[in-house]
C-alpha positions in Angstrom: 0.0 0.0 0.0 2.9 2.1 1.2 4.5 1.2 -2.3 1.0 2.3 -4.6 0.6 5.2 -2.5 4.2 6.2 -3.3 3.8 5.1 -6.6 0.3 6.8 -6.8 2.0 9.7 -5.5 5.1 9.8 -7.5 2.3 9.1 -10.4 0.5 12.1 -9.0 3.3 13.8 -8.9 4.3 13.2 -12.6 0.4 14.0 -13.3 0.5 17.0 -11.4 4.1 18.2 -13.4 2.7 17.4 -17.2 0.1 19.4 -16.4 2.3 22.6 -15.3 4.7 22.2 -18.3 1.0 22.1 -19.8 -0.2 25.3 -18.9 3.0 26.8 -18.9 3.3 26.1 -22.7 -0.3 27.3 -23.5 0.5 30.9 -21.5 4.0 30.7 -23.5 1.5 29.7 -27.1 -0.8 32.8 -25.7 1.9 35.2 -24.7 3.8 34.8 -27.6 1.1 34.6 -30.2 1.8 37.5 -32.2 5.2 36.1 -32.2 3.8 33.0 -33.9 1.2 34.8 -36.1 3.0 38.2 -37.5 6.6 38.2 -38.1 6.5 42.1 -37.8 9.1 43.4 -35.0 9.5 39.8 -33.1 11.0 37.0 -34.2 11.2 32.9 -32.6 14.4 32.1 -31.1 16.3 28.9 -31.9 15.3 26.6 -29.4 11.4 27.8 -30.6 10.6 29.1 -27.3 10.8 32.4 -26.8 10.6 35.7 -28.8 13.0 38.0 -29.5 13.2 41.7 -31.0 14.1 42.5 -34.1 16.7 45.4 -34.6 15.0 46.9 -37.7 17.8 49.2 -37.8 20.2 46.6 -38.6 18.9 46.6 -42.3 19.4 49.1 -44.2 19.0 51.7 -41.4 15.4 50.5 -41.4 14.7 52.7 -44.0 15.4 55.9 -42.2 16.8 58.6 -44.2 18.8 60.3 -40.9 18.9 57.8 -38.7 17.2 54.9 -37.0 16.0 54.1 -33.5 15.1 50.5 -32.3 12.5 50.2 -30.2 10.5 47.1 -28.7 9.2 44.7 -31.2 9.3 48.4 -33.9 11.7 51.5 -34.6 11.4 54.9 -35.3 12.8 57.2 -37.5 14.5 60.9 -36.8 16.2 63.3 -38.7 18.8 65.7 -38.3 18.3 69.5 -36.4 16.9 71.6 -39.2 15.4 68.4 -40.6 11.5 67.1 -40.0 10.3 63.7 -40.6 7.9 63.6 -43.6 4.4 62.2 -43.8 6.2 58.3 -45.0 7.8 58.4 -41.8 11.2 57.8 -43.1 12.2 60.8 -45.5 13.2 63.9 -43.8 12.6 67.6 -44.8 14.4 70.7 -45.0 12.6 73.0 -42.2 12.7 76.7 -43.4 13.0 78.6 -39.7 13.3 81.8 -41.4 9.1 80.9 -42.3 8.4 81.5 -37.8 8.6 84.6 -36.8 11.8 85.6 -39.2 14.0 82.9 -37.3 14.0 85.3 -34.2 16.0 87.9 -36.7 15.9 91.7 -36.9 16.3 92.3 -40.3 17.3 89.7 -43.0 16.7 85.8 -42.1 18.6 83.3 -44.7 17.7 79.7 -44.5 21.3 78.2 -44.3 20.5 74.3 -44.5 17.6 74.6 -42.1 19.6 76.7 -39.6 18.5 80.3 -39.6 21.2 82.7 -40.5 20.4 86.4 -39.4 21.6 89.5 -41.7 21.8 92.8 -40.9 21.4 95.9 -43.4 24.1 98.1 -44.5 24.9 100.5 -41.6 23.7 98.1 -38.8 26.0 95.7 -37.0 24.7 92.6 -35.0 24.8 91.4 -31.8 23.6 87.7 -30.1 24.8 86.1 -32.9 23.1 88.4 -35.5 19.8 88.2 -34.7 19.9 91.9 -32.8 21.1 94.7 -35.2 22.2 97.7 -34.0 22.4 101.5 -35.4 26.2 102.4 -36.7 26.8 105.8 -35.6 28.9 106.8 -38.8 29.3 110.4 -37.4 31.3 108.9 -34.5 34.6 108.8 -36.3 36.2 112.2 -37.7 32.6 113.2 -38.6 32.5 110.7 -41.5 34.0 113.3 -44.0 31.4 115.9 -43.5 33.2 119.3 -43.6 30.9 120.5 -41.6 28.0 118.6 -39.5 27.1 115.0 -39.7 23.7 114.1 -38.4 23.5 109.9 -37.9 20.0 108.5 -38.8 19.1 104.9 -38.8 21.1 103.4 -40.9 22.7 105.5 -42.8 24.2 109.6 -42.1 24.1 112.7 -43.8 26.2 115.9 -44.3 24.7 119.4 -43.6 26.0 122.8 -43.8 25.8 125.6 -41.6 23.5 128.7 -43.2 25.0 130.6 -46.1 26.8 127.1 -47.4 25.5 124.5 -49.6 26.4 121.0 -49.8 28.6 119.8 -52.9 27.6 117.3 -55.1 29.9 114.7 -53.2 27.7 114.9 -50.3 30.5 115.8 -48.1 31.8 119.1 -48.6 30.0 122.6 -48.0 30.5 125.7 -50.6 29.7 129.0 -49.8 26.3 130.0 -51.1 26.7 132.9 -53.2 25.1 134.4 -56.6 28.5 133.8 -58.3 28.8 130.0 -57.7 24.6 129.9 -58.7 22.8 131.2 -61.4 19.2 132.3 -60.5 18.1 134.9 -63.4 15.1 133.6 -65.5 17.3 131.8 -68.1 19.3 129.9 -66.0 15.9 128.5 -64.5 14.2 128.0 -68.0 17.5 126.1 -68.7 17.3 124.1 -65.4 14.0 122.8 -65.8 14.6 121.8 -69.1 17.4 119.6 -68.5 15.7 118.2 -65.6 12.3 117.4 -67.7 14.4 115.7 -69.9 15.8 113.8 -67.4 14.6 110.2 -66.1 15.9 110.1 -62.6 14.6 106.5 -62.6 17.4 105.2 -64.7 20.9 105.2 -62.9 23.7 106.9 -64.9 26.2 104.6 -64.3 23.8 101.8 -66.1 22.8 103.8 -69.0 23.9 107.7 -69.3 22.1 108.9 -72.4 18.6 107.3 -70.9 19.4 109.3 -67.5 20.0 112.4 -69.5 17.6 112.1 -72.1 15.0 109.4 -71.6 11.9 111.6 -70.6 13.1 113.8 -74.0 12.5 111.0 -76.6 9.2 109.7 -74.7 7.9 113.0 -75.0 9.0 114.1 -78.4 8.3 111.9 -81.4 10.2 112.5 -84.9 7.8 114.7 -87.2 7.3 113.2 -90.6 8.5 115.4 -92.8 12.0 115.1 -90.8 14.7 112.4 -90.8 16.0 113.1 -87.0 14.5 115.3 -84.4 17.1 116.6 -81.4 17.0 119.8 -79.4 19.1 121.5 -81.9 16.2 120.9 -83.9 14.2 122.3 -81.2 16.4 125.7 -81.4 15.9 126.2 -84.8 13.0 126.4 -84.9 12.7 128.7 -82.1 15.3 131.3 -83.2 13.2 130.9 -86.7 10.0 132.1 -85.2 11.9 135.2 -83.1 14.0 136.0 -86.4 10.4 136.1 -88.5 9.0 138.9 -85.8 11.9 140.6 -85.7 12.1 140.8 -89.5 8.4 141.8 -89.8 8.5 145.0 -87.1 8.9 148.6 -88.9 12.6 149.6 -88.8 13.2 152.2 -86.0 16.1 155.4 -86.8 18.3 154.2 -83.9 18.6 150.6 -85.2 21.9 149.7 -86.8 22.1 149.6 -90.5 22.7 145.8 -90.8 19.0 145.2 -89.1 17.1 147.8 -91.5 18.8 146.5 -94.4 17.8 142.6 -93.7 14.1 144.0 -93.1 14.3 145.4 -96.3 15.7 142.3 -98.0 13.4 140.1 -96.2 10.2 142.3 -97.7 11.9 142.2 -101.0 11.8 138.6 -101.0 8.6 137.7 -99.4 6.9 140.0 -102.4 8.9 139.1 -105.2 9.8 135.2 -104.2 13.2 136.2 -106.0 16.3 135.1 -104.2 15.1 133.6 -101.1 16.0 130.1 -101.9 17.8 129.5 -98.2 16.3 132.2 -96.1 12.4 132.8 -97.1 11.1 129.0 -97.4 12.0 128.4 -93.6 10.7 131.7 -92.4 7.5 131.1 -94.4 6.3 127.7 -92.9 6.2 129.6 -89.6 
């Protein structure tokens, strides 16, 4: 009896045992289902009894453009600073930071490989690392070349002169204002505004001269056609034409020289006769 029950019990026993190992390989069978079921981030070790993780980053960086984190039973792909991961999760893109808030810059934000690279304007220098940009006071050393004051503005400066002066066309020096160095009598200022109506101030001279000097001229003036060329000397002749035909029609006066009375009298001679006039009365006619 003693024999059965210690067989009975090492029989129990064994019983008892299978039917551990039993359980314990249906939770193993549960536990590691997916393991069994979807190859995807696990894989079977050798002896078949256990799962393992797969380093998806051993392959080909997983597929990461920048680089490639393993995590438990997946990965994850991140990209470099200035980088952002695209909608595929594995390409990364080129972040613009000057597109937020001008990359935290004052003036001019470049996008240097998605780092933002902070510019300041001519006559500003920058501070914490470019993204402040201070004023240059340009009048701080040896007045800048001004002969007389400098005044600094924001960026830039600019020469004045004290009353009686007027500033050169360098911008720098200051000439005595006087009636000798400027001509203000009615011809001078006829003559000014000609030049300057003729002028188009929206071209620079150094790119094209003649448009600078001329441009507004030719858009205003357009070549009659009876003529081959049309030019402001063109301009003149005609003008001294129509003051030569009224002074050549007035009534000669006793104190007017010789030379003047005797061209009246030619001119008359001509305009009634139509003898001898072929290069003074045709132009003086079509007035």
């Amino acid at each position: 009896m003693v024999t059965k029950k210690d067989d009975a019990s090492i029989g129990g026993s064994s019983t008892q045992g299978s039917s551990i190992e039993t359980q314990s390989n249906q939770r193993f069978k549960r536990s590691e289902g997916p393991c069994l079921n979807d190859a995807r981030g696990y894989r079977v070790t050798a002896d078949g009894k256990k799962c393992e993780d797969i380093d998806e980053c051993a392959y080909y960086n997983g597929g990461c453009a920048h680089t490639c984190v393993n995590t438990d039973g997946s990965f994850l792909c991140m990209c470099k600073d200035g980088y952002r991961l695209s909608g595929d999760g594995h390409n990364c893109l080129l972040v613009n930071p000057c597109e937020l808030s001008n990359g935290g810059c004052d003036h001019t934000c470049l996008n240097n490989n998605g780092v933002a690279a902070c510019v300041c304007m001519s006559g500003y220098r920058s501070e914490n690392m470019g993204k402040s940009c201070v004023d240059i006071d340009e009048c701080a050393v040896a007045n800048n070349g001004c002969s007389q004051a400098c005044k600094n503005i924001p960026g830039s400066y600019t020469c004045t002169c004290s009353p009686g002066y007027q500033l050169g066309i360098d911008g720098r020096t200051c000439f005595r204002d006087t009636n000798d160095k400027v001509c203000l009598t009615e011809g001078c200022v006829l003559a000014a505004a000609r030049l300057q109506n003729a002028m188009d101030q929206t071209t620079k001279p150094c790119d094209d001269f003649y448009t600078f000097a001329c441009g507004n001229w030719v858009k205003k003036h357009v070549i009659p056609e009876d003529k081959a060329s049309y030019s402001t000397f063109t301009m003149l002749r005609e003008d001294v034409s129509v003051i030569l035909k009224d002074v050549l029609e007035r009534d000669s006066k006793p104190e007017e020289p010789d030379g003047v009375k005797k061209a009246r009298t030619y001119y008359k001679a001509c305009i009634n006769s139509g003898r001898k006039c072929f290069f003074f009365v045709p132009r003086v006619r079509k007035l």
